[in-house]
gemmi code that builds the backbone of each chain (N, CA, C; Angstrom):
import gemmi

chains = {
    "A": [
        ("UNK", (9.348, -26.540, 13.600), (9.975, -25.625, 14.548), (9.789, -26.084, 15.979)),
        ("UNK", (10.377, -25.524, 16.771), (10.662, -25.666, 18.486), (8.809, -25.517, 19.249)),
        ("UNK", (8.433, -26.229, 19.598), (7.226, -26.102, 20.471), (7.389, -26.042, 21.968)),
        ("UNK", (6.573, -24.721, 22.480), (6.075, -24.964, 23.579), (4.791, -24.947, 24.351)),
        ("UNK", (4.888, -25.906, 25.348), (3.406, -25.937, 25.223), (3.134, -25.119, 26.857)),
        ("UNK", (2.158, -25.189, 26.833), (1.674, -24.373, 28.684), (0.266, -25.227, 29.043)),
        ("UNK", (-0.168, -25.568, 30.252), (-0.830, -26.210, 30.614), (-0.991, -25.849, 31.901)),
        ("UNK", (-2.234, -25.486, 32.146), (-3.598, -25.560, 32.060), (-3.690, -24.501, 30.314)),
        ("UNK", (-4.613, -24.492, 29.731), (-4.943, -23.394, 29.117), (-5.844, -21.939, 29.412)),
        ("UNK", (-6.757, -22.707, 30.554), (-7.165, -22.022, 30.845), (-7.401, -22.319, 32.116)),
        ("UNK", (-8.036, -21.622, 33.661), (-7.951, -21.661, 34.887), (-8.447, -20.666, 35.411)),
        ("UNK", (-9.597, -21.627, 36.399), (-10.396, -20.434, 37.204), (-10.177, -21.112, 38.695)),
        ("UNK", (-9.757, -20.566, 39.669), (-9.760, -20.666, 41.396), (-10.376, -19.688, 41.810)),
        ("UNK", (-10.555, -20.233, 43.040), (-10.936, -19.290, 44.062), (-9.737, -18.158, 44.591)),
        ("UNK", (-10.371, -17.206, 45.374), (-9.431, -16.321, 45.911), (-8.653, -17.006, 46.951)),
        ("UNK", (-7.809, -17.071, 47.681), (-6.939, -17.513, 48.592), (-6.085, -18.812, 48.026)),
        ("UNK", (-6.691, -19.023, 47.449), (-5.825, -20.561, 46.678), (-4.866, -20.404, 45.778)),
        ("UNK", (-3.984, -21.225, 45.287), (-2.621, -21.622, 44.822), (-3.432, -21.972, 43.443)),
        ("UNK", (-2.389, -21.429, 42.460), (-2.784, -22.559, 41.423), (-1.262, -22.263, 40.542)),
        ("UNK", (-0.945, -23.505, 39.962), (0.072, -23.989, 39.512), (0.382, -23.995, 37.476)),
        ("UNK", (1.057, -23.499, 37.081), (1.226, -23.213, 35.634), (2.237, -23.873, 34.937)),
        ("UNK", (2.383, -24.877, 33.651), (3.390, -26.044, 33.481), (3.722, -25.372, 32.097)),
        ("UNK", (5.074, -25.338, 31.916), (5.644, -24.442, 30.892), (6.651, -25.452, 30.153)),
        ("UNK", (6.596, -26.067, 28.972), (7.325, -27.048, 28.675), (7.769, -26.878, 27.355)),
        ("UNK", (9.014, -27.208, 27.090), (9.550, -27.214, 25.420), (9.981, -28.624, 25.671)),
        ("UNK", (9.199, -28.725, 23.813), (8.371, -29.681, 24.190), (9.654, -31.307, 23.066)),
        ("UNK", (10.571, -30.095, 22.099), (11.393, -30.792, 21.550), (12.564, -30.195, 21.581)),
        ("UNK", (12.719, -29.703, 22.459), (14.484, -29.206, 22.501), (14.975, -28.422, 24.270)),
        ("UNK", (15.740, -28.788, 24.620), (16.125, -28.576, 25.393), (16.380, -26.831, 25.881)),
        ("UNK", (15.534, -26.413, 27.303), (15.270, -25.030, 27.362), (16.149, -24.256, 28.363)),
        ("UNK", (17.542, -23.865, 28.367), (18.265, -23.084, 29.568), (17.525, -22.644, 30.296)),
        ("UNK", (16.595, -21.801, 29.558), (16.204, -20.317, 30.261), (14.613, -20.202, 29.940)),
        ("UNK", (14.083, -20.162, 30.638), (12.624, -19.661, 30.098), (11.982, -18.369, 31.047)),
        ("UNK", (11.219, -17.818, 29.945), (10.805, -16.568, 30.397), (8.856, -16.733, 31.031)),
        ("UNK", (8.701, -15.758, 31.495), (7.038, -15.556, 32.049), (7.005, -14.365, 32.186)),
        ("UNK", (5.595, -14.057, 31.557), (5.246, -12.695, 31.173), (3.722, -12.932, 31.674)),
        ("UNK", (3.382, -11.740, 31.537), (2.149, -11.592, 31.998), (1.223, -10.131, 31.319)),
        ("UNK", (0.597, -10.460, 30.775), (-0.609, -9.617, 29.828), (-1.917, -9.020, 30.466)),
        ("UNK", (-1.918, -8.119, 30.631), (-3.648, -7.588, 30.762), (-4.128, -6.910, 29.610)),
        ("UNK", (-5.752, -6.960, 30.101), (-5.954, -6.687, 28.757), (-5.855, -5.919, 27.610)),
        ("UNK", (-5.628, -5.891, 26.461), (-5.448, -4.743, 25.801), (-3.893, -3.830, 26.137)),
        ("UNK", (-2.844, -4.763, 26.683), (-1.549, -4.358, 27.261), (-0.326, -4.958, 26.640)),
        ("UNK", (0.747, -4.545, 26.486), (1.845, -5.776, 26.289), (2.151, -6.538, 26.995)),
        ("UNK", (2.628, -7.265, 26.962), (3.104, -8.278, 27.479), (4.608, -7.712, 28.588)),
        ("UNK", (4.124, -8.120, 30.062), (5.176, -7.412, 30.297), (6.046, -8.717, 31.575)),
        ("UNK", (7.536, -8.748, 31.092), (8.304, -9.340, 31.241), (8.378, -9.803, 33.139)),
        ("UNK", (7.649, -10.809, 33.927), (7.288, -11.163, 35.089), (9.110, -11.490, 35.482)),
        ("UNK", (9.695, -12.664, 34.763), (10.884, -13.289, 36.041), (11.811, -13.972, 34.325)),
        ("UNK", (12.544, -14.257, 34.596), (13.496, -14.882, 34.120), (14.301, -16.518, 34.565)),
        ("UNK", (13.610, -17.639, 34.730), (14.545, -18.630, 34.888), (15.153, -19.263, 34.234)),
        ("UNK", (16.563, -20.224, 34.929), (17.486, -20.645, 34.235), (17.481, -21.919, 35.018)),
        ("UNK", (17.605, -23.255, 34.087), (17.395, -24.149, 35.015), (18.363, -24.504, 36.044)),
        ("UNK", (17.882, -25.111, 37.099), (18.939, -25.343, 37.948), (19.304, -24.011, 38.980)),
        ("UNK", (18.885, -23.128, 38.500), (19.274, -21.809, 39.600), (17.879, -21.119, 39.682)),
        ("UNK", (18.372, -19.992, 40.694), (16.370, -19.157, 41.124), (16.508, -18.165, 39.847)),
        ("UNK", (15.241, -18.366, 40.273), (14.786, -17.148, 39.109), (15.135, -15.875, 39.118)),
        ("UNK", (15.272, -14.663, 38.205), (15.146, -13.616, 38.373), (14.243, -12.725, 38.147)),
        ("UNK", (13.413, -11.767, 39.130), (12.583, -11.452, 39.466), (12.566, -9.886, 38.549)),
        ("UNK", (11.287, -9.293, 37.842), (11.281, -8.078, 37.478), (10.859, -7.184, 38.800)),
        ("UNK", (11.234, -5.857, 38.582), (11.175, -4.858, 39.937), (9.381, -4.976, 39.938)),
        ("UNK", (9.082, -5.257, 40.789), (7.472, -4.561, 40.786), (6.824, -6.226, 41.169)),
        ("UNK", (7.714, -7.452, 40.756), (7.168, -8.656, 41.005), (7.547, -9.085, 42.033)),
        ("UNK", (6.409, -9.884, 42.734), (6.529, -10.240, 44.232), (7.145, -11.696, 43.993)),
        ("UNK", (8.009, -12.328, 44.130), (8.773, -13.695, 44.120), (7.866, -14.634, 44.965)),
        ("UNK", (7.792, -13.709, 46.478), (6.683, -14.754, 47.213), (5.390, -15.261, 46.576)),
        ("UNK", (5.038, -14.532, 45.807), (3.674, -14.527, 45.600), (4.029, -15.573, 44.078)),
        ("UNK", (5.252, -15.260, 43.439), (4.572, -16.008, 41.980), (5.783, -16.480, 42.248)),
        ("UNK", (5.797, -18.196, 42.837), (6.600, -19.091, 43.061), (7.177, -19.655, 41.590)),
        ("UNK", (8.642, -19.517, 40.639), (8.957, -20.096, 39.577), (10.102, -21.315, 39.518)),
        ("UNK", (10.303, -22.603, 39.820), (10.719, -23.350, 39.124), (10.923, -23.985, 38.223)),
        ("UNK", (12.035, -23.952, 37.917), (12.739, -24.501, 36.097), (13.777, -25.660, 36.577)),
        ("UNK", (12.863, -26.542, 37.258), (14.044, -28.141, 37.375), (14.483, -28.711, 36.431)),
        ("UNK", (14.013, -28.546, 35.578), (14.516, -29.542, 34.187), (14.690, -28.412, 32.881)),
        ("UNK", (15.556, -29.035, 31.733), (15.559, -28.502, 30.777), (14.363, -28.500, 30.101)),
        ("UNK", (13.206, -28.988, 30.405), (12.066, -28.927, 28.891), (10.881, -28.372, 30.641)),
        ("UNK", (10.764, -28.194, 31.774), (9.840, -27.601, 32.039), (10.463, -26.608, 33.623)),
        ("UNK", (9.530, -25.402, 32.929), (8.938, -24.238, 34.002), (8.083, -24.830, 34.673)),
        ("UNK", (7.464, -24.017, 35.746), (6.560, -24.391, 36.304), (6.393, -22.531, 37.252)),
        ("UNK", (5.143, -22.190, 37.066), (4.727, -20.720, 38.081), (3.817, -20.919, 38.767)),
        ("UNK", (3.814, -20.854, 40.198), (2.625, -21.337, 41.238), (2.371, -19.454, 41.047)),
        ("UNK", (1.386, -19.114, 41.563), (0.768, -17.626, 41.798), (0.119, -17.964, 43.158)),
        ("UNK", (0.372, -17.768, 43.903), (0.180, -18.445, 45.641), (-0.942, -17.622, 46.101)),
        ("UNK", (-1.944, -17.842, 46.853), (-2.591, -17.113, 47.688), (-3.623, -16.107, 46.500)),
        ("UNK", (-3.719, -16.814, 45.606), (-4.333, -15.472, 44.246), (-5.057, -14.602, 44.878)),
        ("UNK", (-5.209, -13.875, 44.077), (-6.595, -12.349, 44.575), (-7.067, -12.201, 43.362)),
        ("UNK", (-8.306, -11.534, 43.016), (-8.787, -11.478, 41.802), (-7.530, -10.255, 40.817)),
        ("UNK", (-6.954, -9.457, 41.416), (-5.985, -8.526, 40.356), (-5.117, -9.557, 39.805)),
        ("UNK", (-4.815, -10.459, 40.835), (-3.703, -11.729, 39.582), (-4.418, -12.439, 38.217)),
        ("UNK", (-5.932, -11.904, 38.162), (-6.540, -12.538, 36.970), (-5.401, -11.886, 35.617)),
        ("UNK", (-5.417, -12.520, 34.663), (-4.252, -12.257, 33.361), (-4.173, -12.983, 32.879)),
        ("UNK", (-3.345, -13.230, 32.302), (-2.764, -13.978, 30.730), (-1.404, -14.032, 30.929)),
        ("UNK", (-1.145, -15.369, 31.243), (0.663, -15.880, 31.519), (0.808, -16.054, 30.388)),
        ("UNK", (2.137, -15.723, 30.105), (2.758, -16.186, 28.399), (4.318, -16.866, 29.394)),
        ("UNK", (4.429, -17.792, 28.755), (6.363, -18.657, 29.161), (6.727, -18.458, 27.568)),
        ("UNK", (8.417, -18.769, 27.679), (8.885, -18.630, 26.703), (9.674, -19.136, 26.971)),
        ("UNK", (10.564, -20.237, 26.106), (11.886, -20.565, 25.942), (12.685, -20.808, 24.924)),
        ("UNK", (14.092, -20.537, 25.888), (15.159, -20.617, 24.889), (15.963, -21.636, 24.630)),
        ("UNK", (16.351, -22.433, 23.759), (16.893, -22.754, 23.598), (18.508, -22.856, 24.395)),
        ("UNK", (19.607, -23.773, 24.356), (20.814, -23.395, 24.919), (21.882, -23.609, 23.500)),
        ("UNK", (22.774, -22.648, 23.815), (23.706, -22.122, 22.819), (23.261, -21.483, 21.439)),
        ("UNK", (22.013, -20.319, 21.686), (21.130, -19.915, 21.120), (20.794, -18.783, 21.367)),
        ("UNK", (20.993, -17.109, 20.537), (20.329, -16.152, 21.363), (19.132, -15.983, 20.296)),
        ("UNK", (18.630, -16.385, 19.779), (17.594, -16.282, 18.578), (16.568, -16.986, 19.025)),
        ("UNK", (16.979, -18.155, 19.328), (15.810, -19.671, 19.550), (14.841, -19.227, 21.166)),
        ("UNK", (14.200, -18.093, 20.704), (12.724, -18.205, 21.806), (11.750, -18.605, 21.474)),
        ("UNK", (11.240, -19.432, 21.801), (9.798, -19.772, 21.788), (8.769, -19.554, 22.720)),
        ("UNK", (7.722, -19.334, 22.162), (6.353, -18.919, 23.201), (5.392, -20.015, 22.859)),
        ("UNK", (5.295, -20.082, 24.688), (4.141, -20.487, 24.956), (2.602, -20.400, 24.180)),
        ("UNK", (1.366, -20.738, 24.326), (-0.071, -20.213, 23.764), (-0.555, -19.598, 24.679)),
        ("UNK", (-0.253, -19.744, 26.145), (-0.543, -18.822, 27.288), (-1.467, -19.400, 28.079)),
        ("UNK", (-1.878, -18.832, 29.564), (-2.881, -19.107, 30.267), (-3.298, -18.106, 30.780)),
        ("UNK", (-4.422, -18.679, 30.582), (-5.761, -17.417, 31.417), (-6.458, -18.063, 32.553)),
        ("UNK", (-5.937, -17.040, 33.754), (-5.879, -17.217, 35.173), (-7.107, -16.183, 35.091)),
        ("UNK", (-8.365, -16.503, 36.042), (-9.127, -16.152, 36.358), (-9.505, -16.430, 37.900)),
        ("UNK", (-9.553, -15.348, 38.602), (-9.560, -15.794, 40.026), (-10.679, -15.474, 40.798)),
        ("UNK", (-11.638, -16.015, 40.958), (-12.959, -15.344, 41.522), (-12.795, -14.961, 42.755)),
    ],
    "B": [
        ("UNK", (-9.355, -22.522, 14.906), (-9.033, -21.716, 16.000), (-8.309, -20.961, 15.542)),
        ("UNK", (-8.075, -19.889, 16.235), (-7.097, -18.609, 16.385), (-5.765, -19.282, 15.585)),
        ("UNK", (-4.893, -18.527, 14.767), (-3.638, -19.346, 14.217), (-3.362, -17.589, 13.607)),
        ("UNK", (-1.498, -17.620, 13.907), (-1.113, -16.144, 13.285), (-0.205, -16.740, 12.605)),
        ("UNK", (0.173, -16.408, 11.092), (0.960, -17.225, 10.162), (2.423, -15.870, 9.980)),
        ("UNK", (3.533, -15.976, 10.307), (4.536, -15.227, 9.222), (5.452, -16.052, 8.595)),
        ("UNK", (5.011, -15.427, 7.460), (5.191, -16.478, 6.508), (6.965, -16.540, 6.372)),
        ("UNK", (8.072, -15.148, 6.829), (9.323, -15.201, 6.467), (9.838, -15.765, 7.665)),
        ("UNK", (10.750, -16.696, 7.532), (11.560, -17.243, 8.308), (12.857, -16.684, 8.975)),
        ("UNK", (12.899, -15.937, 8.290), (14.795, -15.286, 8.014), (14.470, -14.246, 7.121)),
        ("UNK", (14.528, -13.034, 6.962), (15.345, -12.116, 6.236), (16.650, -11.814, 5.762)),
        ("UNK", (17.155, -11.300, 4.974), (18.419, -10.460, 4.930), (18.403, -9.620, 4.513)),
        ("UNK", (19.083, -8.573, 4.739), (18.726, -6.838, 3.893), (20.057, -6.108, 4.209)),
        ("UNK", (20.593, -5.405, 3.218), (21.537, -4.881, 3.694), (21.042, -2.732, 4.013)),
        ("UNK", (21.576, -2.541, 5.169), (21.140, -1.199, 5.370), (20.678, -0.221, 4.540)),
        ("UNK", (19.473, 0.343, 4.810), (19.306, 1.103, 3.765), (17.951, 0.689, 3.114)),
        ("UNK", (17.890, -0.577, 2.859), (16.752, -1.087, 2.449), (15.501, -1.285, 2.764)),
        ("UNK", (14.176, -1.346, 1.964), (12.936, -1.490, 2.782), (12.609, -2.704, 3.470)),
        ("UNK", (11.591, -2.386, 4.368), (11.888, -3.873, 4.869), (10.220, -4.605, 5.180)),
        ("UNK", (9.847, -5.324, 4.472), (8.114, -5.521, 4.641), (8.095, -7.114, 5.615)),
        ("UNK", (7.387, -6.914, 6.661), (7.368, -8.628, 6.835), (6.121, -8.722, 6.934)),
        ("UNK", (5.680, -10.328, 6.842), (4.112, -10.612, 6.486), (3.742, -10.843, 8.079)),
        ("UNK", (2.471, -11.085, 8.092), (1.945, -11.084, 9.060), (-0.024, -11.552, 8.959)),
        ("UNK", (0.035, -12.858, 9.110), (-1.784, -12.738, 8.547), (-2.225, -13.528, 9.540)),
        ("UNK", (-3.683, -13.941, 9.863), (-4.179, -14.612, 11.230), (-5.002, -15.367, 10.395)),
        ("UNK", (-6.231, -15.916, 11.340), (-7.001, -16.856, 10.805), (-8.163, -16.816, 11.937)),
        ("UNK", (-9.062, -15.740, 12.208), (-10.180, -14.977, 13.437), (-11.010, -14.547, 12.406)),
        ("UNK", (-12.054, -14.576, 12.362), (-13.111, -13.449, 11.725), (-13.813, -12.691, 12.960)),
        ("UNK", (-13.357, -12.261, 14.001), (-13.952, -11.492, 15.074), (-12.850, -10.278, 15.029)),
        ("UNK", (-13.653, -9.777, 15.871), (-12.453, -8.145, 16.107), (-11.200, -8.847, 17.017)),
        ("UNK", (-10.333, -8.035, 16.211), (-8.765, -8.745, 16.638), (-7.872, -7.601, 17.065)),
        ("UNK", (-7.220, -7.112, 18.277), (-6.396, -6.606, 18.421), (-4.664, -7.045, 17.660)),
        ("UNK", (-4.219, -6.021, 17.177), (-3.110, -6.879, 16.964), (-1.651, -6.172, 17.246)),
        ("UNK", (-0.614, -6.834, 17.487), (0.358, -6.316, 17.836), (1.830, -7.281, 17.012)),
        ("UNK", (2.823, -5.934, 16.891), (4.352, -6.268, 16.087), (5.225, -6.266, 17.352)),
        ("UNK", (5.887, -7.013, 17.855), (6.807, -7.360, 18.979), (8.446, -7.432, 18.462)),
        ("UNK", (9.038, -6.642, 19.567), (10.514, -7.194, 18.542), (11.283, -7.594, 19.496)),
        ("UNK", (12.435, -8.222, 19.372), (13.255, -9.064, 20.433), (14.335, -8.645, 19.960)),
        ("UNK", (15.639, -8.230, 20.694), (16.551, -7.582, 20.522), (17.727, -9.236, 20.974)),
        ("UNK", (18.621, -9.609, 20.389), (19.637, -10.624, 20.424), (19.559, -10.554, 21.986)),
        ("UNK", (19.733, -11.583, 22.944), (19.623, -11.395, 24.303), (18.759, -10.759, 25.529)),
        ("UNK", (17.592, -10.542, 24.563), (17.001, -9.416, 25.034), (15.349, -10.066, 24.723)),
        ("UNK", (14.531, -9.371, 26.501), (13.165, -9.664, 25.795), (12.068, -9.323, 25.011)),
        ("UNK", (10.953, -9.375, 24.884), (10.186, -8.994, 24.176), (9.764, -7.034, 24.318)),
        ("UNK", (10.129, -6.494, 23.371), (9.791, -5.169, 23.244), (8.171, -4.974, 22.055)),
        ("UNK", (7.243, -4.129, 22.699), (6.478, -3.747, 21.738), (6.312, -2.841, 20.877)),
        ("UNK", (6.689, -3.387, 19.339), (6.933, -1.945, 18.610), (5.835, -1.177, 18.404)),
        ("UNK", (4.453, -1.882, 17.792), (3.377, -1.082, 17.789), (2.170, -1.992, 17.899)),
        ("UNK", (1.578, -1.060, 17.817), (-0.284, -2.103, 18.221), (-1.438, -1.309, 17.459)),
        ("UNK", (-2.821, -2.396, 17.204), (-3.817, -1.350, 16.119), (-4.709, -2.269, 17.166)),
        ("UNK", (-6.018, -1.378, 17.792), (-7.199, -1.381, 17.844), (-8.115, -1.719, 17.351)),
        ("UNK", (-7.822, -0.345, 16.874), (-9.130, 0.538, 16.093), (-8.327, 1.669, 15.591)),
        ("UNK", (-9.330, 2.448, 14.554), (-8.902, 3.693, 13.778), (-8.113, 3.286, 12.751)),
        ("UNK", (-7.315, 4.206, 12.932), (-6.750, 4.193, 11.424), (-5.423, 2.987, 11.329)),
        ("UNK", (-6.144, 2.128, 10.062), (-5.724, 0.942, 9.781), (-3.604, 1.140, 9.510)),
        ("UNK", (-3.736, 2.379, 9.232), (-2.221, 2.319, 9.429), (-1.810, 3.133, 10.929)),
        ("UNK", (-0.612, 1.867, 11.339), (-0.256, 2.322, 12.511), (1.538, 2.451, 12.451)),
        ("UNK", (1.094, 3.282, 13.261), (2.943, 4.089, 12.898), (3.721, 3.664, 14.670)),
        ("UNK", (4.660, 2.994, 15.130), (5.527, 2.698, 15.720), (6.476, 3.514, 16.583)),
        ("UNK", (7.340, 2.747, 17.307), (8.452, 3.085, 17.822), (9.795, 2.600, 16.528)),
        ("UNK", (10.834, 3.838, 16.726), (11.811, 2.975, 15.555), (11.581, 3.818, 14.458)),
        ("UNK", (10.828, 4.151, 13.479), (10.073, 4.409, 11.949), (9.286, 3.090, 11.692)),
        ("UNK", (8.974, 1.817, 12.605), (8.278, 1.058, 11.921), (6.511, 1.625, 12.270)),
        ("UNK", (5.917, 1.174, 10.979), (4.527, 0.990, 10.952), (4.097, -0.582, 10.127)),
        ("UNK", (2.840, -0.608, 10.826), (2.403, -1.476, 10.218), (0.809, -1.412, 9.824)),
        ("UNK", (0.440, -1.748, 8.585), (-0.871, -1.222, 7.968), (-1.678, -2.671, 8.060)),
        ("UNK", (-3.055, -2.584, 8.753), (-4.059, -3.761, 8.973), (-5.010, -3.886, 7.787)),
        ("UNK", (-5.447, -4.510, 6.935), (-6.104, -4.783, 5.746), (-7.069, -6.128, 6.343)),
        ("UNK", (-8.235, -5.603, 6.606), (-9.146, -6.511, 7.270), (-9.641, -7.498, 6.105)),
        ("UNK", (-9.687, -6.990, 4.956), (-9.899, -7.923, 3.638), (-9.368, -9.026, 3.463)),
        ("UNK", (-7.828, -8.753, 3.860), (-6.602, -9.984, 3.589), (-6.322, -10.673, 4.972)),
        ("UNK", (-6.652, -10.068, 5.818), (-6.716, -10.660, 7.416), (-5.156, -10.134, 7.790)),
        ("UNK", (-4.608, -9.365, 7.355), (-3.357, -9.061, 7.557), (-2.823, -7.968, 7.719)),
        ("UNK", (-1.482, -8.070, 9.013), (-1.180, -6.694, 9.782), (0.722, -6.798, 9.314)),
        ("UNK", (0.808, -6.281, 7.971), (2.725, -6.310, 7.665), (3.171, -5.738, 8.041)),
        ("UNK", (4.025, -5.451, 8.512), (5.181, -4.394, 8.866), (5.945, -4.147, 8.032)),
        ("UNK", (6.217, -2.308, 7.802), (7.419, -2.218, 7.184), (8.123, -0.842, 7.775)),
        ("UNK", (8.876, -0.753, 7.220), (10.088, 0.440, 7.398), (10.864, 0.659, 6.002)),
        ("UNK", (10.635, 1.784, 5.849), (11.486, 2.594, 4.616), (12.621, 2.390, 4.637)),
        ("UNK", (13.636, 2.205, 5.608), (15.229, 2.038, 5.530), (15.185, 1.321, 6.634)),
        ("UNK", (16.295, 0.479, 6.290), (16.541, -0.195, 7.902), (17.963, -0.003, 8.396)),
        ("UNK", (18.155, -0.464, 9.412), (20.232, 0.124, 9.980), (19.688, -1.444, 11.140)),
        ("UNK", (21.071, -1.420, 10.576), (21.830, -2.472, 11.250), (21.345, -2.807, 12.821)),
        ("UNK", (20.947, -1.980, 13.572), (20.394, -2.011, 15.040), (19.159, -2.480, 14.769)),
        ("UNK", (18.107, -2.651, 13.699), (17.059, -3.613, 13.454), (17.373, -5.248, 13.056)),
        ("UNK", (18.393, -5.163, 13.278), (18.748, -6.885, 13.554), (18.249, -7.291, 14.510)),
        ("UNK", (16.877, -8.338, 14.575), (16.212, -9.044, 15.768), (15.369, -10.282, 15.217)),
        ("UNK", (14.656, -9.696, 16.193), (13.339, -11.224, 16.201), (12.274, -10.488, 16.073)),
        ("UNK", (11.351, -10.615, 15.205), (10.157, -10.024, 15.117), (8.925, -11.032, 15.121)),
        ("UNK", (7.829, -10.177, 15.962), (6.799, -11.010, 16.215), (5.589, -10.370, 16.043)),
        ("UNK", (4.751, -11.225, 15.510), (3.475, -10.779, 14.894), (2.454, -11.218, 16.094)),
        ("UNK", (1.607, -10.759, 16.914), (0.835, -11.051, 17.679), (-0.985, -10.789, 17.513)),
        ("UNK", (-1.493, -11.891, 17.799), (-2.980, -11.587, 17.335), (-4.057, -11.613, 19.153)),
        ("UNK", (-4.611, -10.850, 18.943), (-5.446, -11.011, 20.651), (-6.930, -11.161, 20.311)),
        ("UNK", (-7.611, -11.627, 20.464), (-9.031, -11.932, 19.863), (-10.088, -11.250, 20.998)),
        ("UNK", (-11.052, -11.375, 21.133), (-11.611, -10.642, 21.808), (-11.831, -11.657, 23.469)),
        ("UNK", (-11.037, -12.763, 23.312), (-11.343, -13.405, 24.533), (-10.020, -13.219, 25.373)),
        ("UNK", (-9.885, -12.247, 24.656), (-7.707, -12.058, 24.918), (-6.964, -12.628, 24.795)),
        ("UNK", (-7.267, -14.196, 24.524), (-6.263, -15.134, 24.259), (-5.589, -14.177, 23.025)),
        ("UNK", (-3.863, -14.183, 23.987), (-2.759, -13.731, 22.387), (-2.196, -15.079, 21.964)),
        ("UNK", (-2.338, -14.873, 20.780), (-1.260, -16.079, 19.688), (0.043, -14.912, 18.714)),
        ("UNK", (0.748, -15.904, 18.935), (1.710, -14.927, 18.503), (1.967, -15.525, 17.046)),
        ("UNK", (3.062, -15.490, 16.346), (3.516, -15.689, 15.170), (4.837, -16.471, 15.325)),
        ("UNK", (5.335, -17.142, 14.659), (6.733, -18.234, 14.755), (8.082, -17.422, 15.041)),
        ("UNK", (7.339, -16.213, 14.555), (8.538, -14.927, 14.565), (9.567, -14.880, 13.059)),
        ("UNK", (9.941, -13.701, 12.628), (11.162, -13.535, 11.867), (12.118, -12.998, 12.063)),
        ("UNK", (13.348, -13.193, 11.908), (14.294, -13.161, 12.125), (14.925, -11.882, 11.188)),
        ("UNK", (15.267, -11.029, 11.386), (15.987, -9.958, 10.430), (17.245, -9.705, 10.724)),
        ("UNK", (17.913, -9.981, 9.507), (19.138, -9.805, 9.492), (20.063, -8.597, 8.747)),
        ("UNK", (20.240, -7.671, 9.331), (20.580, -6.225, 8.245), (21.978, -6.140, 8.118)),
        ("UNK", (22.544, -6.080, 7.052), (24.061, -6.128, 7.147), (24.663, -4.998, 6.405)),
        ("UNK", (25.110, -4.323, 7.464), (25.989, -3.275, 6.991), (26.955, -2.563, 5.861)),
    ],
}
model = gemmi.Model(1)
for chain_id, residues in chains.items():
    chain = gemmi.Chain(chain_id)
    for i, (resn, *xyz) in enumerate(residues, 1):
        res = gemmi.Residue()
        res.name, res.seqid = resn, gemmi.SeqId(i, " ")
        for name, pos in zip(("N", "CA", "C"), xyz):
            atom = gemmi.Atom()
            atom.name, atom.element = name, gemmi.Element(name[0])
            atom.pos, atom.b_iso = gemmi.Position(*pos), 0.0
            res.add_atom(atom)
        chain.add_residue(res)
    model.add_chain(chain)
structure = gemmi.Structure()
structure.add_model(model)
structure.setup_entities()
């Protein structure tokens, strides 16, 4: 089946600092990939929507400035979380889709952002 | 490590029918677990989730799904299904370090 992978797996920064999240499918080509974001004991709740080649789309409540998403290529995302604070600590999940596909999502294994 | 297996790839069912999908992990620690469903075009919705308590957990929809810590496994089913349960279903495991692993997902197909 379709793999994707996410990298870092796991990640600890400091407060004020940038840190950067690599979202990749890893054998098939990805239109669209998704980023979600988990706390604990929560669902998973739906952060932005990109499509490669164009900006992302942002869920109401998510700051764009703050969680920078590029999708330059078909096989990688990429989510900076800029300026962290310890509440951005969580659990990123990416997901992608496939193109000419409404079935073919795949998920990420996720990252755990920890921000001291 | 952490690994969530469903074992069905694809379903088919025509309305009306029960509908069980598997769902088993591979953790011997306390495991939160959760049934996710994906609607054609659409993202991840959570149908239900088990803790703790009582090993059967009852849903959004009529789905429940019953946890059997013996077999390591959280199935889902529903007594009848309709055609608007055509999706993507996902089996999700959270371990106590929160890392979630999800499941490959199944696909249900209900035909009218």
């Amino acid at each position: 089946g379709a793999v994707v992978s996410q990298h870092p797996s796991r990640v600890i920064c400091k407060s004020g600092t940038s840190v950067k999240i690599e979202c990749r499918s890893l054998d098939f080509q990805a239109t669209t990939m998704f980023w979600y974001r988990q706390f604990p004991k929560q669902s998973l709740m739906l952060m932005a929507t990109s499509n490669e080649g164009s900006k992302a789309t942002y869920e109401q409540g998510v700051e764009k400035d703050k969680f920078l998403i590029n999708h330059a290529s078909l096989t990688l995302s990429t989510l900076t979380v800029t300026s962290a604070h310890p509440e951005d600590s969580s659990f990123y999940i990416c997901s992608a889709r496939a193109a000419g596909g409404l079935r073919e999502q795949y998920f990420g294994p996720g990252t755990r952002l920890t921000v001291t | 490590a952490q690994s969530v297996s469903q074992h069905n790839h694809h379903v088919i069912l025509s309305e009306a029918a029960s509908l069980e999908l598997g769902c088993n992990y591979s953790y011997g620690g306390t495991v939160n677990l959760f049934w996710y469903v994906q609607y054609p075009g659409q993202h991840l919705q959570l149908l239900l989730k088990y803790f703790s308590g009582d090993p059967l957990v009852k849903g959004i929809k009529g789905f429940e799904a019953e946890f059997i810590k013996s077999k390591f496994s959280f199935n889902l089913r529903k007594p009848s299904v309709q055609w608007s349960d055509t999706a993507e279903y996902f089996c999700a495991v959270n371990a106590l370090d929160n890392d979630m692993r999800f499941g490959a997902g199944t696909r249900l197909t209900v035909k009218p």
